[in-house]
N, C-alpha and C positions, 0 to 999 in steps of 0.2 A: 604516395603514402601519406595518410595524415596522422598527426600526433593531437590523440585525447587523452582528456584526463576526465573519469570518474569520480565523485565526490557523494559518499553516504555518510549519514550517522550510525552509530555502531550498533544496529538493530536488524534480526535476521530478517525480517518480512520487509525489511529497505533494501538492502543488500543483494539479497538471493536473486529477486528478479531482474535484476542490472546485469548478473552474472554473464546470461547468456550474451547478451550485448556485446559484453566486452569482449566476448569468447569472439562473435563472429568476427569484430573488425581485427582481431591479432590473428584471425584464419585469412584472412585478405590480404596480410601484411601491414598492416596498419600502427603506431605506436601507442602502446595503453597504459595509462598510470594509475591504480587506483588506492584513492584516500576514504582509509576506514580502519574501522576499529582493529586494534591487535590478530583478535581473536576468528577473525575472518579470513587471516593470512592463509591461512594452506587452500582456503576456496578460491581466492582469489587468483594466487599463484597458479590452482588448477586450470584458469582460462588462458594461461600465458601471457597474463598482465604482469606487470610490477606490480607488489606492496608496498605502499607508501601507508605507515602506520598515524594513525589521527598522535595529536598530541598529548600528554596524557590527560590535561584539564577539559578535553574533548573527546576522552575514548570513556568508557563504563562497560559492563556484564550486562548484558539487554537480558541474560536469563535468569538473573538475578537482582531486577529494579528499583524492589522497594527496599533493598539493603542499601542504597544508595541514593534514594529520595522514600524514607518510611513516612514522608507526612503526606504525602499524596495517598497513602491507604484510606486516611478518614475522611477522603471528599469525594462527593456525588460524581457522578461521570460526567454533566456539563462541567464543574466546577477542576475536577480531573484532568479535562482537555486544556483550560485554560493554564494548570500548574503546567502541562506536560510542555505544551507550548514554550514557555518560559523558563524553564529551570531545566529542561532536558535538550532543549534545541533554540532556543534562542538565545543563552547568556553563554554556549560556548563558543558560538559566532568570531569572537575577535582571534581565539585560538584557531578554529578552521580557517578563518582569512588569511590571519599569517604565512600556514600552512600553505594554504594554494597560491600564494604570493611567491613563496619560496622555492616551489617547483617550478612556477611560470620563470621565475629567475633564473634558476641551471638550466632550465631548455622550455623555448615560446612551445605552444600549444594550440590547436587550430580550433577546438572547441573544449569547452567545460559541461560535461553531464552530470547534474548532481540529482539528490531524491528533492522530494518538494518539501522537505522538514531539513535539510540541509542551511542554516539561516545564511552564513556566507553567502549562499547562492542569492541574496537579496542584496548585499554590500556590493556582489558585482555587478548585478544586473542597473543596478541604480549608478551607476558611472556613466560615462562617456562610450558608447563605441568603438570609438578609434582607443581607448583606453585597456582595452581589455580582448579576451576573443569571445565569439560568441555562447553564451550561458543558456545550457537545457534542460528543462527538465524532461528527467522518465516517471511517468506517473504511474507509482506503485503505490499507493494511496486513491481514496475517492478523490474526483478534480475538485480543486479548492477555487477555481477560478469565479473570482464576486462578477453578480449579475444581480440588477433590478430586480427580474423577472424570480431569484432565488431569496431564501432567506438566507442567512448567513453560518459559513461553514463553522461545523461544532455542533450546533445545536441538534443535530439530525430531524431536520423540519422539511419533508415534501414540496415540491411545487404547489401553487396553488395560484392559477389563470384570474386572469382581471382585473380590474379596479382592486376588487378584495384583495389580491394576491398582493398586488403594487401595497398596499397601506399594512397588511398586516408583515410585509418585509419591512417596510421603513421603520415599524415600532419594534419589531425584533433585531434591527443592527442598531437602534438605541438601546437595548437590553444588550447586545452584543459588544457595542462600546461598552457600555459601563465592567461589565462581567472580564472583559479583557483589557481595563487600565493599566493593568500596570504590565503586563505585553508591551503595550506603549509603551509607557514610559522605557523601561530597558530597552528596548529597540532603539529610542533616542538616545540613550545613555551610552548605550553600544556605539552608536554613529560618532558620536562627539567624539570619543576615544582612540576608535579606528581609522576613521575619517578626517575629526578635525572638525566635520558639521553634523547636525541629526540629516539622519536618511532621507532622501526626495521620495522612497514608496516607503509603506507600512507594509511589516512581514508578513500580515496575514493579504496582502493582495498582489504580494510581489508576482506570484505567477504570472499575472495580464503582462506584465514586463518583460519577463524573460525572453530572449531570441525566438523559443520553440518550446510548445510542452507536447511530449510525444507520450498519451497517453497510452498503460498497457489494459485496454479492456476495448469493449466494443461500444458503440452510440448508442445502444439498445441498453444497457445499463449506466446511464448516465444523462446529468437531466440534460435537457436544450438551451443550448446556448448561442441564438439566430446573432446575437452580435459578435462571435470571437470571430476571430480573421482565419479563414481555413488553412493560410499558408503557415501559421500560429499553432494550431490545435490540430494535432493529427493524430486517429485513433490506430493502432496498428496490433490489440488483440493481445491476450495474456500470454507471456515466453516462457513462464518455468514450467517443472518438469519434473514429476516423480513417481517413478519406476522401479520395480523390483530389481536395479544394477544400484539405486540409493539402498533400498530398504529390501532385506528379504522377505518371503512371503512365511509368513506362519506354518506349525501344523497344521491346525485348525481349516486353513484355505479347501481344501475340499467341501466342504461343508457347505459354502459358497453356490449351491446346484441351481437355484432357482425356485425352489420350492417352497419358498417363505420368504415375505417381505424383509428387509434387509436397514435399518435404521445405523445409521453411522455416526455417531456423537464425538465433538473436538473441543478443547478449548485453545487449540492451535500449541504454538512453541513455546509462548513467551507464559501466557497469563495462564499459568499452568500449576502455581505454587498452591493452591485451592480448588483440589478436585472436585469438593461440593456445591461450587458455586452451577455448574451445567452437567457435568458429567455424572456424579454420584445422585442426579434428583433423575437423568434420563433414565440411569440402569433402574432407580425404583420403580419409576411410571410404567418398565413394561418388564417387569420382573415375570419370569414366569409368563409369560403371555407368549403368543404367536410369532411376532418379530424377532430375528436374530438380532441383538443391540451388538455392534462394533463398536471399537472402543479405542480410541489412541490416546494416548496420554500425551504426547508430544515431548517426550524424555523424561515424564515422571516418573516413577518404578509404578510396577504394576500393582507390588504388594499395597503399594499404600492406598486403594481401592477398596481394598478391605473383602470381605465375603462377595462373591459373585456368583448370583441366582444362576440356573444352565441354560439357558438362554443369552449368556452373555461371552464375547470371547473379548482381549484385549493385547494390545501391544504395544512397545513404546512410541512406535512409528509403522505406518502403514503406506504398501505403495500405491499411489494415488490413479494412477494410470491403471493400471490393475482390478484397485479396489472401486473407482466411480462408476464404471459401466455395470456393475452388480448389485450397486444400492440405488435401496428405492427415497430412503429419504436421508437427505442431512443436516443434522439437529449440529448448530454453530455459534461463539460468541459475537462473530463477524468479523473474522479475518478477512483482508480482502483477497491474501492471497489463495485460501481455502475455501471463498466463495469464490471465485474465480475457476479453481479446478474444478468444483460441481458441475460449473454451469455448462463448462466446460463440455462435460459430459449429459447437458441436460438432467442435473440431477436437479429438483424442488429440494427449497431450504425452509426451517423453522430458524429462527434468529433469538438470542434472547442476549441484547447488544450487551458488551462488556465497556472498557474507558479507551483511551486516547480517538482513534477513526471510526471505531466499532458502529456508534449510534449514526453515520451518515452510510454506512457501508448499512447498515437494517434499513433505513428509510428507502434506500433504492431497491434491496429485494423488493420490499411491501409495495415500493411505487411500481417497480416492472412485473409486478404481478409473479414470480417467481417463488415464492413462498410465502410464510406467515410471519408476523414480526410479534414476540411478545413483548408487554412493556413492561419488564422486568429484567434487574443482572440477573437474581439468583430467583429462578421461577420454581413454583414445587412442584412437584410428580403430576397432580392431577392436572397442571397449566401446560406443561410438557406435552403431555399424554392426547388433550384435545389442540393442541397445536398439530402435533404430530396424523393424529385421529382425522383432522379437518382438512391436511393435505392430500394422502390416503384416500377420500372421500373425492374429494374435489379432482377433476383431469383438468381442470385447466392448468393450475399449479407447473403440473409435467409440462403442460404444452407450454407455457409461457417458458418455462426452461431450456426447452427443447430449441425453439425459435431462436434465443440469444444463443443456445451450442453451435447453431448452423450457422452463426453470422461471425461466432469465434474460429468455426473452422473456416471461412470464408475469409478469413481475416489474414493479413501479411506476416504479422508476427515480427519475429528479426529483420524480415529481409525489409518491411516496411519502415523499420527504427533506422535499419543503414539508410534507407533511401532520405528519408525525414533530413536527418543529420548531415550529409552530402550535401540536401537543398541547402540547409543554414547558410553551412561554410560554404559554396557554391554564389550563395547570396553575398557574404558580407566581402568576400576576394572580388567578386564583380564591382564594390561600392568604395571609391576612394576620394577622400574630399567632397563625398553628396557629387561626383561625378560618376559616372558608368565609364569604365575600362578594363582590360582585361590587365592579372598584378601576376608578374612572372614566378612570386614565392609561393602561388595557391596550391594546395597540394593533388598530387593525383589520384583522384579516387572514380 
């Protein structure tokens, strides 16, 4: 039996996808501890882990963000990602460290699974080995792992091969420095504090570092990275899950026959406090028109939509398992975990990116050819309408969609994250003193 601990920041689209994970190794028998926010408690308890509640200078309302950081409303979404970085996840760092210090103190732990916004997860991976146990990430985010070959993560900048590609990155991680100084610096300021020295990696590349990132998507959405170490980077395919035993299905669900195109429109859970930024411009672009527009508000009330053309049905929450094999297109801020169930299903996406991962989760629709990206947060009816129009139009859209469904159902899923994680611990119990022997405390898994 081994004893893990999970470690998120208190944000559902962190959270959720971890869930399943934890779920399998406490179906094993396995020990699970997991650190996150308050309000998480009864999902988490659902998988038969422990709750271990963040601290408070480390827990927040992830559904209620800008109540809690309102100056992040007035900056651009590159500039967004840099505040979010910093004031949302990386200056709580010395409180989650504490945290996970303090459970490894009532009982050792054979591995740490954190989110890849988790900053702790950088204080530990930058120690010693023999100092800690092995630190993982589950990648429920785009991979943030730095590569030459990429431009640097934030900015939602595509690959781009060659000589050109090499030089037009190097001038954008000098833009990327400057735009993320003071990341740095509190990253340093953090280290000195918690540590005693500033950190040997920078938070934004700590990934390369960690033990294992066991990412949740497929290779096919995700650029190439010919230098990560494969026993490092393991892709094992998206694990959450929503079903009509989460969400019930509507009245309306009949209607559902096939008889007309079918457009689905989200702004996911979170960034949901502004209906007219995606939602209220989709329902005008096809007001009255051919397509059924679905509609999920993702916990907003419905009234607050206002008039709805008959064309349109809506509900707080929609089941995804359910409703993706029936739609034809889905119009997105870019969740990644709602782009993930599309693709899921081979459904084509229209993107019109929103702030924190949004703009690198659009670049990879547009770069795998899976949808249309617009470059707009708040796009008006008629930019909706011919994104949407152009997909519709276009089969390859589907096909390319279609391709990554097959390679997600082809995919391991949990059983891939157990296996991933096994290796880790597997590895580091075989490794004592930079000798190979086998250590009688390894656990049985």
């Amino acid at each position: 039996m081994a004893s893990v601990i999970f470690a998120s920041v208190p944000v559902h689209g962190h959270v959720t996808p971890l869930l399943p994970l934890a779920a399998e190794l406490v179906a094993r028998g396995d020990r699970v501890r997991f650190l996150t926010g308050a309000r998480f408690a009864a999902a988490v308890l659902a998988t038969g882990a422990e709750h271990v509640p963040l601290p408070g200078e480390a827990d927040f309302d992830d559904r209620n963000v800008s109540a809690h950081f309102p100056e992040r409303e007035r900056l651009s979404p590159v500039k967004a990602v840099a505040y979010d970085l910093e004031h949302i996840f990386v200056r709580p760092a010395p409180a989650q460290y504490a945290a996970i210090r303090r459970l490894l103190g009532d009982e050792p732990a054979d591995a740490i699974v954190t989110d890849p916004t988790f900053a702790a997860g950088a204080l530990l991976a930058g120690q010693p080995a023999t100092e800690r146990p092995p630190v993982l990430v589950g990648g429920v985010l785009p991979l943030s792992m730095p590569s030459a070959d990429l431009a640097p993560f934030g900015l939602g900048v595509p690959p781009l091969g060659g000589l050109a590609g090499r030089l037009r990155n190097a001038v954008l991680r000098a833009v990327s420095d400057r735009l993320f100084a003071s990341l740095d610096a509190a990253d340093r300021e953090i280290g000195r504090r918690v540590l005693g020295h500033e950190p040997s990696i920078r938070i934004m590349q700590w990934l390369q570092y960690a033990d294992g990132v066991i990412q949740l998507t497929v290779p096919s959405f995700e650029y190439p990275r010919p230098e990560a170490d494969p026993e490092r980077l393991t892709f094992v395919g998206p694990v959450s899950a929503s079903g009509s035993r989460q969400h019930a299905l509507p009245d309306w669900w009949a209607e559902l026959d096939g008889s007309r195109p079918v457009v689905h429109v989200t702004q996911g859970t979170i960034a949901n406090d502004d209906l007219t930024e995606l939602i209220r411009p989709t329902i005008d672009a096809f007001a009255d028109r051919e397509p059924l527009v679905l509609v999920a508000t993702g916990g907003a009330p419905v009234a607050s939509l206002g008039a709805l053309p008959g064309n349109v049905r809506a509900a707080e929450f929609l089941p995804y398992e359910e409703l993706l094999p029936r739609t034809t297109v889905m119009v997105t801020n870019g969740g990644y975990g709602g782009v993930q169930f599309a693709l899921r299903h081979g459904v084509p996406l229209v993107v019109a990116a929103g702030k924190e991962d949004k703009a690198e989760v659009a670049a990879r629709i547009a770069w795998s050819g899976v949808g249309v990206r617009l470059w707009a947060q708040r796009p008006t009816p008629a930019q909706l309408r011919r994104g949407v129009e152009r997909v519709l139009a276009d089969p390859s859209y589907r096909q390319a969609a279609g391709r990554i469904g097959a390679e997600i159902a082809a995919s391991p899923g949990v059983a891939g994250f157990v296996r991933a994680l096994d290796a880790v611990i597997g590895r580091r119990c075989a490794r004592v003193d930079s000798r190979v022997e086998p250590v009688e405390t390894c656990p049985t898994v």
